[in-house]
ZADO-1210 file (C-alpha; in nm, 4 decimals, padded with zeros to 6 digits):
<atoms>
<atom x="14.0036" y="07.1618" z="-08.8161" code="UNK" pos="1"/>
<atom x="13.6730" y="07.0889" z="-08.6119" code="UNK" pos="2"/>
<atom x="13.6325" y="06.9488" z="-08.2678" code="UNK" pos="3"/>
<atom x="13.6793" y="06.6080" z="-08.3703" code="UNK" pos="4"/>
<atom x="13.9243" y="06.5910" z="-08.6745" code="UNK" pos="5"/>
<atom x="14.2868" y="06.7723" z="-08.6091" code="UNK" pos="6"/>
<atom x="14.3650" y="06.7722" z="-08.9902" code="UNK" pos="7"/>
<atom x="14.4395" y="06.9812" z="-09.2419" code="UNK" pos="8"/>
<atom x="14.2001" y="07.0575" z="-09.5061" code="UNK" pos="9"/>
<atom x="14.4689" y="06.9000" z="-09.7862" code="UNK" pos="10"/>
<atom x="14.5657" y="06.6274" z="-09.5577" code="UNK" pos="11"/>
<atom x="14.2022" y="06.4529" z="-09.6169" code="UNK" pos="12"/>
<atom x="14.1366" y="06.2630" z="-09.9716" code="UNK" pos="13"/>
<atom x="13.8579" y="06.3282" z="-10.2009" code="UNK" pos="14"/>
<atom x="13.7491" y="05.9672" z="-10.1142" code="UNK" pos="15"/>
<atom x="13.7513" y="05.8315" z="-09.7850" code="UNK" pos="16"/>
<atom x="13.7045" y="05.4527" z="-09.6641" code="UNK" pos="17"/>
<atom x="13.5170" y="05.4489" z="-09.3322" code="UNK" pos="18"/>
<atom x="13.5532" y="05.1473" z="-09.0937" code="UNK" pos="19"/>
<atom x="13.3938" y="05.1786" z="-08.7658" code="UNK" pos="20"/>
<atom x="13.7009" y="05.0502" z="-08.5572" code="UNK" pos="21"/>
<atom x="14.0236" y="05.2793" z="-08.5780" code="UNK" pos="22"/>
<atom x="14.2313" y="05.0259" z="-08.5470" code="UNK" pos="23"/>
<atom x="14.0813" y="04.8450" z="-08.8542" code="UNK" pos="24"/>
<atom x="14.1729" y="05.2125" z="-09.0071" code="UNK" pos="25"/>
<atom x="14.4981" y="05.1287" z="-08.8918" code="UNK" pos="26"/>
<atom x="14.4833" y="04.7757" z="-09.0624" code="UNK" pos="27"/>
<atom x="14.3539" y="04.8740" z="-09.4195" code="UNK" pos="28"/>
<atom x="14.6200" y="05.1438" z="-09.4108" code="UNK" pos="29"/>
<atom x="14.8958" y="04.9372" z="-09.3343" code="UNK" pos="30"/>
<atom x="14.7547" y="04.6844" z="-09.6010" code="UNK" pos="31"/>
<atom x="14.7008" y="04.8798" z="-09.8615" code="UNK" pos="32"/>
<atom x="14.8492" y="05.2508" z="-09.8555" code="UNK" pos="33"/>
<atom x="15.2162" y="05.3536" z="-09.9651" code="UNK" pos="34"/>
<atom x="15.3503" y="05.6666" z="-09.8160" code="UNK" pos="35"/>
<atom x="15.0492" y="05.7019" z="-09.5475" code="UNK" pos="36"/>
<atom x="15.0512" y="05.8927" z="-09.2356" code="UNK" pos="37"/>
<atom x="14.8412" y="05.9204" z="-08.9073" code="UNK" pos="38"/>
<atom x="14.6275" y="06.2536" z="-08.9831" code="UNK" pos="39"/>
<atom x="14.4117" y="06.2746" z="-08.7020" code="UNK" pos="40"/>
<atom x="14.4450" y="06.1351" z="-08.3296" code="UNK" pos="41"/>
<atom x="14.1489" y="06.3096" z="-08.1456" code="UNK" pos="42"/>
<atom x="13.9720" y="06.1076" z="-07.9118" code="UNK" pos="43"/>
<atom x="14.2017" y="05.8013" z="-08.0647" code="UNK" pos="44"/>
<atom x="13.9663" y="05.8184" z="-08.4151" code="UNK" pos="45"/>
<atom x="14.2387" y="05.7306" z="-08.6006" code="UNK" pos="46"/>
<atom x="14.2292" y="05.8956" z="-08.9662" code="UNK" pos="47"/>
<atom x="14.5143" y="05.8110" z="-09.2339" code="UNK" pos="48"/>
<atom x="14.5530" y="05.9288" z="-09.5811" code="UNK" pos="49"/>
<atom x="14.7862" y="05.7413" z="-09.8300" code="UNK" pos="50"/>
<atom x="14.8100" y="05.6667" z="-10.1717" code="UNK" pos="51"/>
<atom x="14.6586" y="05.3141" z="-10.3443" code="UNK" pos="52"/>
<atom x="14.7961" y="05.2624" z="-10.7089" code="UNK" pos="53"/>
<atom x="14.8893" y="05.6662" z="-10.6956" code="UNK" pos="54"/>
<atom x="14.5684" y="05.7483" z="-10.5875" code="UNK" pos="55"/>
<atom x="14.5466" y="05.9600" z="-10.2733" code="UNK" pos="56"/>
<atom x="14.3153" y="05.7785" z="-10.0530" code="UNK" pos="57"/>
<atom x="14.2136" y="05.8161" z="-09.6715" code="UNK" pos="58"/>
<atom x="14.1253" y="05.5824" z="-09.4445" code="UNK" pos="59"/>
<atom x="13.8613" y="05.6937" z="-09.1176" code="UNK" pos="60"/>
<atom x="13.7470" y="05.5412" z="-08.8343" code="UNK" pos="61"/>
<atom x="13.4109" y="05.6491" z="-08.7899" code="UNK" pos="62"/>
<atom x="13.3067" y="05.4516" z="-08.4138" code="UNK" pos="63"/>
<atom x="12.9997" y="05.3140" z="-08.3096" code="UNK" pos="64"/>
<atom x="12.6186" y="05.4078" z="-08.4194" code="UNK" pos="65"/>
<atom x="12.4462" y="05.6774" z="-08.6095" code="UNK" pos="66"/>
<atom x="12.5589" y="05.9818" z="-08.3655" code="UNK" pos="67"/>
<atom x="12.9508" y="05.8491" z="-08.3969" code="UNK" pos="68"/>
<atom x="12.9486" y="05.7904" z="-08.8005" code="UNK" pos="69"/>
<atom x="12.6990" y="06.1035" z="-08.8201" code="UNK" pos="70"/>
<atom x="12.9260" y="06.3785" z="-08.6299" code="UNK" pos="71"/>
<atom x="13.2743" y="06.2523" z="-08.8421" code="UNK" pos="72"/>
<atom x="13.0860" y="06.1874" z="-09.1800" code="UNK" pos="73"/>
<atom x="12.9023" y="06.5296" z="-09.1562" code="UNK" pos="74"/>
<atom x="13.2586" y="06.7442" z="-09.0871" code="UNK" pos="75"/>
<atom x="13.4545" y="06.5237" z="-09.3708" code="UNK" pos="76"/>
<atom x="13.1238" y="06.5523" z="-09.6100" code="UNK" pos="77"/>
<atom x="13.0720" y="06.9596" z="-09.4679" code="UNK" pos="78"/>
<atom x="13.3996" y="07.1245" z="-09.3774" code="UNK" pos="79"/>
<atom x="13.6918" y="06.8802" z="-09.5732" code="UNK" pos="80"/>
<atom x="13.4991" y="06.8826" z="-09.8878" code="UNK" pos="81"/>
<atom x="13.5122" y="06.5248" z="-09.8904" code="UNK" pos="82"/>
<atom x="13.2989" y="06.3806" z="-10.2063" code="UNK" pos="83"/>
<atom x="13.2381" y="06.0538" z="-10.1362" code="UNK" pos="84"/>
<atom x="13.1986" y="05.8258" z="-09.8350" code="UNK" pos="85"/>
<atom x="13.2287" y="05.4227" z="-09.8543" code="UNK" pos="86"/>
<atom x="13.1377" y="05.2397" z="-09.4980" code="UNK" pos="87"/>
<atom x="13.3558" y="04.9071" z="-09.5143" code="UNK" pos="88"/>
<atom x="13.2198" y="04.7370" z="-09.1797" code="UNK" pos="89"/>
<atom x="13.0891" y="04.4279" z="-09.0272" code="UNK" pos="90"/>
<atom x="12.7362" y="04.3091" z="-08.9913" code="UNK" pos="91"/>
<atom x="12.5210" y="04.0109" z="-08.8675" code="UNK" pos="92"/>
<atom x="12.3443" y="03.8060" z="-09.0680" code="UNK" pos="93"/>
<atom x="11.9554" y="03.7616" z="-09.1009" code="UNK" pos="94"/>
<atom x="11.9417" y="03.5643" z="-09.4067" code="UNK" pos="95"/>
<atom x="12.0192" y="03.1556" z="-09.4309" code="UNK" pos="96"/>
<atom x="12.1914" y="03.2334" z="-09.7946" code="UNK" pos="97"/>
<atom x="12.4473" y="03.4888" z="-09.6575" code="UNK" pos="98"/>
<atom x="12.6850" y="03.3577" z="-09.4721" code="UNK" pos="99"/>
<atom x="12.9891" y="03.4817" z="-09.2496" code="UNK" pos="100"/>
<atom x="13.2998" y="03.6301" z="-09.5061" code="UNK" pos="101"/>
<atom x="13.0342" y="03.7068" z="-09.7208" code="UNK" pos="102"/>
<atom x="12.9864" y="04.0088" z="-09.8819" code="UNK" pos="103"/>
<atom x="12.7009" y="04.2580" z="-09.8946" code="UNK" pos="104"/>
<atom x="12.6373" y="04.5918" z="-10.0654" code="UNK" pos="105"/>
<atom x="12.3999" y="04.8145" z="-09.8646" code="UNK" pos="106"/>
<atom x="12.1203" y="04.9198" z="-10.1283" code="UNK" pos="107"/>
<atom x="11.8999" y="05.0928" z="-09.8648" code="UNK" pos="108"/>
<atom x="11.9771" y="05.1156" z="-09.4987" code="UNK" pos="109"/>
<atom x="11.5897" y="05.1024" z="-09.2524" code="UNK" pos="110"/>
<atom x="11.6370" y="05.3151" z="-08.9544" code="UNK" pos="111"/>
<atom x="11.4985" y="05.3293" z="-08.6256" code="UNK" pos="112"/>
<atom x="11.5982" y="05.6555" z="-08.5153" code="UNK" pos="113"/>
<atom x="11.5211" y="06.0039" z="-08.5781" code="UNK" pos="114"/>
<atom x="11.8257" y="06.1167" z="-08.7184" code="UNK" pos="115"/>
<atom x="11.7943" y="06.2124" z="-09.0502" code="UNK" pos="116"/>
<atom x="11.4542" y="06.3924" z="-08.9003" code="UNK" pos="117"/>
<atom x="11.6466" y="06.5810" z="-08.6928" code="UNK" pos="118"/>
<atom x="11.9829" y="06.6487" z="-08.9178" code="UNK" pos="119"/>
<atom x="11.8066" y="06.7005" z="-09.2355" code="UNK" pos="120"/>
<atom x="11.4299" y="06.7224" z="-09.2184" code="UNK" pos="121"/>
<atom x="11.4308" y="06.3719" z="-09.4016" code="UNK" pos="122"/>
<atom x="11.1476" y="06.1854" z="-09.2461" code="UNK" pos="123"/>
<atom x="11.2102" y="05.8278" z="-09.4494" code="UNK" pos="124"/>
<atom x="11.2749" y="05.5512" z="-09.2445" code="UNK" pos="125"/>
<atom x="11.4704" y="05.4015" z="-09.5660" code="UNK" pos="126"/>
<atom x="11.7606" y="05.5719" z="-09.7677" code="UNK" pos="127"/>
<atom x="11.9290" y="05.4649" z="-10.0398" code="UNK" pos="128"/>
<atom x="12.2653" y="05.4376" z="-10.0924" code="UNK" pos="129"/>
<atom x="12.4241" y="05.7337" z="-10.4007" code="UNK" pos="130"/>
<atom x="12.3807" y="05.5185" z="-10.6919" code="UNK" pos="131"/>
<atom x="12.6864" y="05.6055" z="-10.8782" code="UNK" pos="132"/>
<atom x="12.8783" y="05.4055" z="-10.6067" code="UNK" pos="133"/>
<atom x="12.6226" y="05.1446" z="-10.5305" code="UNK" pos="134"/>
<atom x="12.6543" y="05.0237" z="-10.9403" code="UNK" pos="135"/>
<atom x="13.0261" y="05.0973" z="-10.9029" code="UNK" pos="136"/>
<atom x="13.0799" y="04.8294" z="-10.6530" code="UNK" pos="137"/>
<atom x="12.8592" y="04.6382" z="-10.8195" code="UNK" pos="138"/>
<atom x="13.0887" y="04.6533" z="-11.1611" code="UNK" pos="139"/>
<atom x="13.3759" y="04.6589" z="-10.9817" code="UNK" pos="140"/>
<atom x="13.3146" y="04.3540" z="-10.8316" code="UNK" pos="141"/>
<atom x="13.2701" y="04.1815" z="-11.1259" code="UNK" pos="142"/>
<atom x="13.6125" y="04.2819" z="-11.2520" code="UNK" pos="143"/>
<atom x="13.7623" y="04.1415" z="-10.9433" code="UNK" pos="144"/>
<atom x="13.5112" y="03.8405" z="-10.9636" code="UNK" pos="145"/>
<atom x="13.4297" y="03.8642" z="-10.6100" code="UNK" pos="146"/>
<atom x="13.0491" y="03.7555" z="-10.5268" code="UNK" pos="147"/>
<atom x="12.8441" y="04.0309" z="-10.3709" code="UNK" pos="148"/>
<atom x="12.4920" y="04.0161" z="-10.2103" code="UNK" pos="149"/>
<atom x="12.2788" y="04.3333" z="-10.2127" code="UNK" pos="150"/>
<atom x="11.9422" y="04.5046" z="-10.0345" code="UNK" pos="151"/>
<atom x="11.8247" y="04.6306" z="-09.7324" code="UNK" pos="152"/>
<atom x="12.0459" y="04.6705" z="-09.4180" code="UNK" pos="153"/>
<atom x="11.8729" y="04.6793" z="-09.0905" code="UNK" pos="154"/>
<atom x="12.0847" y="05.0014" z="-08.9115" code="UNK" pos="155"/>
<atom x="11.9967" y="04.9387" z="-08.5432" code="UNK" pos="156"/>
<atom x="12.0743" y="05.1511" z="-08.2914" code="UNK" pos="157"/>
<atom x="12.0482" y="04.8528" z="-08.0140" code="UNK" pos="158"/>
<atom x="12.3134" y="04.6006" z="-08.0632" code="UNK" pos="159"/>
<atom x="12.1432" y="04.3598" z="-07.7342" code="UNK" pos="160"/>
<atom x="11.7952" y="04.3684" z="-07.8787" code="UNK" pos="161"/>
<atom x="11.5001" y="04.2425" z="-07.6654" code="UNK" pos="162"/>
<atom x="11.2608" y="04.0167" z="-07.8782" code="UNK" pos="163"/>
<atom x="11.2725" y="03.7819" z="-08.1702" code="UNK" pos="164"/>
<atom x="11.5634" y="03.9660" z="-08.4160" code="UNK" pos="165"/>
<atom x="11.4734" y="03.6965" z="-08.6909" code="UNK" pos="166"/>
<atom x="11.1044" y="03.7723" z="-08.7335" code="UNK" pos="167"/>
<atom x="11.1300" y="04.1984" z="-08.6868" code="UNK" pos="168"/>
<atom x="11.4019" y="04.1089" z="-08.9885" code="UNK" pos="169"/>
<atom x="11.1449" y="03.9455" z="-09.1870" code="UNK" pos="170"/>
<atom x="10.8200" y="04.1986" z="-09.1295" code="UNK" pos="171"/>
<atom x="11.0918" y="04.4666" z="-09.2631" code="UNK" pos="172"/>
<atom x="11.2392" y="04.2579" z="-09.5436" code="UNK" pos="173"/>
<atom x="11.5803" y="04.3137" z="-09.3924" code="UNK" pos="174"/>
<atom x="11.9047" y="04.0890" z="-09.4969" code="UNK" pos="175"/>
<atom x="12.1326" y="04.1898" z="-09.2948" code="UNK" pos="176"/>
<atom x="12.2292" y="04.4033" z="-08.9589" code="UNK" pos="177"/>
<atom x="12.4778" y="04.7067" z="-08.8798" code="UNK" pos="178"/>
<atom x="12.4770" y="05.0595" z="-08.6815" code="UNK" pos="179"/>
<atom x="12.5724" y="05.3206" z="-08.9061" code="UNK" pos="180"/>
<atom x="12.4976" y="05.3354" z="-09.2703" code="UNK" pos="181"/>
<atom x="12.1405" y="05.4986" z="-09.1717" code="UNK" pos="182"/>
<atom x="12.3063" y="05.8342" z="-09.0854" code="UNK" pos="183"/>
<atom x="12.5868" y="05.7676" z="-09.2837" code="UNK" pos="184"/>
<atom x="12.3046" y="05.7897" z="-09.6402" code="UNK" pos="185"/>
<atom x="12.1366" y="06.0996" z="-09.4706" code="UNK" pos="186"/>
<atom x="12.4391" y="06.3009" z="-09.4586" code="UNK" pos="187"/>
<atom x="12.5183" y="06.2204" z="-09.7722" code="UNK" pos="188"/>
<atom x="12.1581" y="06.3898" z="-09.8736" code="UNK" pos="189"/>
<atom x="12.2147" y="06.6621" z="-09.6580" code="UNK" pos="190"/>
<atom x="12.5720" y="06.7778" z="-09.7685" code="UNK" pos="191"/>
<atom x="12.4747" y="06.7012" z="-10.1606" code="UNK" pos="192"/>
<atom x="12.7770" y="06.4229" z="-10.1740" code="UNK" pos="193"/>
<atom x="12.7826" y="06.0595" z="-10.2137" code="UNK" pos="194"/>
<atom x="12.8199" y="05.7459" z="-10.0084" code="UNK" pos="195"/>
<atom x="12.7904" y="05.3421" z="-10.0044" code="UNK" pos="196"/>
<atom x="12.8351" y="05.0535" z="-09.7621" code="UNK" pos="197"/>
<atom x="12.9952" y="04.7274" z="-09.8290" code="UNK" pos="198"/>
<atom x="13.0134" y="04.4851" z="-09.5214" code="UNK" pos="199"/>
<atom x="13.0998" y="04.1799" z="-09.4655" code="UNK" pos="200"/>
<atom x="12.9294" y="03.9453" z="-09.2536" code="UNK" pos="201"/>
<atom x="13.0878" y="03.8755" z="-08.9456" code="UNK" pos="202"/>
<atom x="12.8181" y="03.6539" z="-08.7588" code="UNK" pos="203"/>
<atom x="12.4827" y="03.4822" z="-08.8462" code="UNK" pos="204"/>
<atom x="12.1420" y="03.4913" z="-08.6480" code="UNK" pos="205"/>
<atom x="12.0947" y="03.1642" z="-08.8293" code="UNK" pos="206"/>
<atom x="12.3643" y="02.9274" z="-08.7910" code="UNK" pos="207"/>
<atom x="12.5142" y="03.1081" z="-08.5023" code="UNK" pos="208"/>
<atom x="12.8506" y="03.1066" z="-08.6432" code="UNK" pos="209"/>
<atom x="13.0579" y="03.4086" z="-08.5480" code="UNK" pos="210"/>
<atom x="13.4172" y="03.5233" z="-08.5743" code="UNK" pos="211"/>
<atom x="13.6607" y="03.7123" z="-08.3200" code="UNK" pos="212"/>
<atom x="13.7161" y="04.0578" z="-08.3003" code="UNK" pos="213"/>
<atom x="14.0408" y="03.9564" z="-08.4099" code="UNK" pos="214"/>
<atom x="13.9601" y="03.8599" z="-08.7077" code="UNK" pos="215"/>
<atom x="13.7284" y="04.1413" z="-08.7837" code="UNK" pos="216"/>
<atom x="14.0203" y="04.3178" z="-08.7749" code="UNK" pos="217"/>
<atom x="14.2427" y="04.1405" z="-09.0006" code="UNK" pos="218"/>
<atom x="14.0542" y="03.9405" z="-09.2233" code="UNK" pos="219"/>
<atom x="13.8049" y="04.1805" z="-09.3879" code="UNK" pos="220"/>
<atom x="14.0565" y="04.2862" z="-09.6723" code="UNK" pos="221"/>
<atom x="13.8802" y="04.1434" z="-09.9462" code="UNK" pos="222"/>
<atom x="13.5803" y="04.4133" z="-09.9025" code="UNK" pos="223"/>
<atom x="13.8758" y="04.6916" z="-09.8496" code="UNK" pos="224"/>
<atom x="14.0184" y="04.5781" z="-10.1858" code="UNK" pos="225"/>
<atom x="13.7028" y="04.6168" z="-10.3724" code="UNK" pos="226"/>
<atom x="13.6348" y="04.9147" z="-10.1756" code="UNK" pos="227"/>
<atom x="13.9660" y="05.0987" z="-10.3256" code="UNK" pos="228"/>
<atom x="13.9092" y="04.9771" z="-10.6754" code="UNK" pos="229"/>
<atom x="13.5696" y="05.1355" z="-10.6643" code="UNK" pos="230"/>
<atom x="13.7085" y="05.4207" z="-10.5423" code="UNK" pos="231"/>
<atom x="13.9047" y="05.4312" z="-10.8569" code="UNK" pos="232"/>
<atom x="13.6655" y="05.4606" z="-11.0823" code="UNK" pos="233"/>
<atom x="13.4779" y="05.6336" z="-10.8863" code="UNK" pos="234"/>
<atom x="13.7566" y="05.8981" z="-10.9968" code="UNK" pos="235"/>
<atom x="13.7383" y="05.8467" z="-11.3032" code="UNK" pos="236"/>
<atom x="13.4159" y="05.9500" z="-11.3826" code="UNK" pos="237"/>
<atom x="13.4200" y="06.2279" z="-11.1342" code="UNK" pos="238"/>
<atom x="13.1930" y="06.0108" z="-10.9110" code="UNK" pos="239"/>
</atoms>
């Protein structure tokens, strides 16, 4: 236990899926997972481990921004011996050739905090993603023929952002927007374990299209699937 995750050390998978929203947790687990049960309730972070095609898989809400992902990601990665961490979120869209219900897989997250400074002595503003599961989700996708974009994912930590959001995109060569996989890579460093990102788009700077929170909830399972099926062979081959 820690003081933010009430489970038991063999109650958490070797993999874990990571959606920001807990009830989206609740979603993919519902979705996806046979014989699953609620693991952790603290502060409503809802955490749920089950089993996809026998595998025993668990399913965490992470919250909001770098702090939120970085204090549950660091006790899974630190003190549940968790090996791998995949971020399955939502992000906006920078670029006129991704669109919403598209999918992207985070190469590099840019940062504009200090976090991995201050968590790991790690003073790059850009960190990669573990490349074992960024060319995992890459062949995986293939198998499932589901189209994936790739690069650089802008991980703000201001969500109403003063100033022109297209052109501080295009000085930083950034496709797409979130809030987490920043910290999310650095702990990953830190801890010696392994993590990705796949989003899915969920709004666009450039046509303005946008979808409900609803819907962010329910109709992101296409990224979830090839999130699982990564995590497969991520198994496999001992990540």
């Amino acid at each position: 236990m820690t003081p933010h995750i009430n489970s038991k050390k063999d109650e958490i998978a070797k993999i874990v899926l990571m959606p920001g929203d807990p009830l989206r947790a609740k979603k993919i687990a519902e979705t996806f997972l046979k014989d699953y049960k609620l693991v952790n309730d603290v502060r409503n972070m809802y955490i749920y481990t089950g089993f996809y095609k026998d595998v025993k898989i668990t399913i965490a809400g992470s919250g909001m921004g770098c702090p939120s992902i970085g204090i549950y990601s660091y006790e899974l990665f630190k003190f549940y011996d968790v090996d791998c961490i995949i971020r399955v979120g939502s992000a906006g869209s920078y670029n006129k050739n991704i669109n919403v219900y598209d999918i992207y897989n985070v190469k590099s997250a840019f940062g504009e905090n200090n976090y991995a400074k201050i968590a790991g002595n790690i003073n790059d503003n850009i960190i990669k993603s573990s490349e074992e599961v960024f060319n995992t989700i890459e062949e995986t996708s293939k198998k499932l023929d589901i189209k994936l974009h790739s690069g650089i994912a802008h991980s703000s930590d201001v969500f109403y952002r003063m100033g022109d959001s297209i052109e501080f995109a295009k000085s930083k060569n950034l496709d797409v927007v979130e809030m987490e996989s920043f910290a999310l890579f650095a702990n990953a460093i830190i801890t010696n374990k392994k993590a990705g990102c796949l989003l899915t788009i969920s709004d666009s700077f450039i046509t303005k299209e946008a979808t409900t929170s609803e819907e962010r909830q329910n109709k992101f399972m296409k990224m979830c699937e090839l999130a699982l099926e990564s995590s497969i062979s991520l198994l496999k081959n001992n990540i």
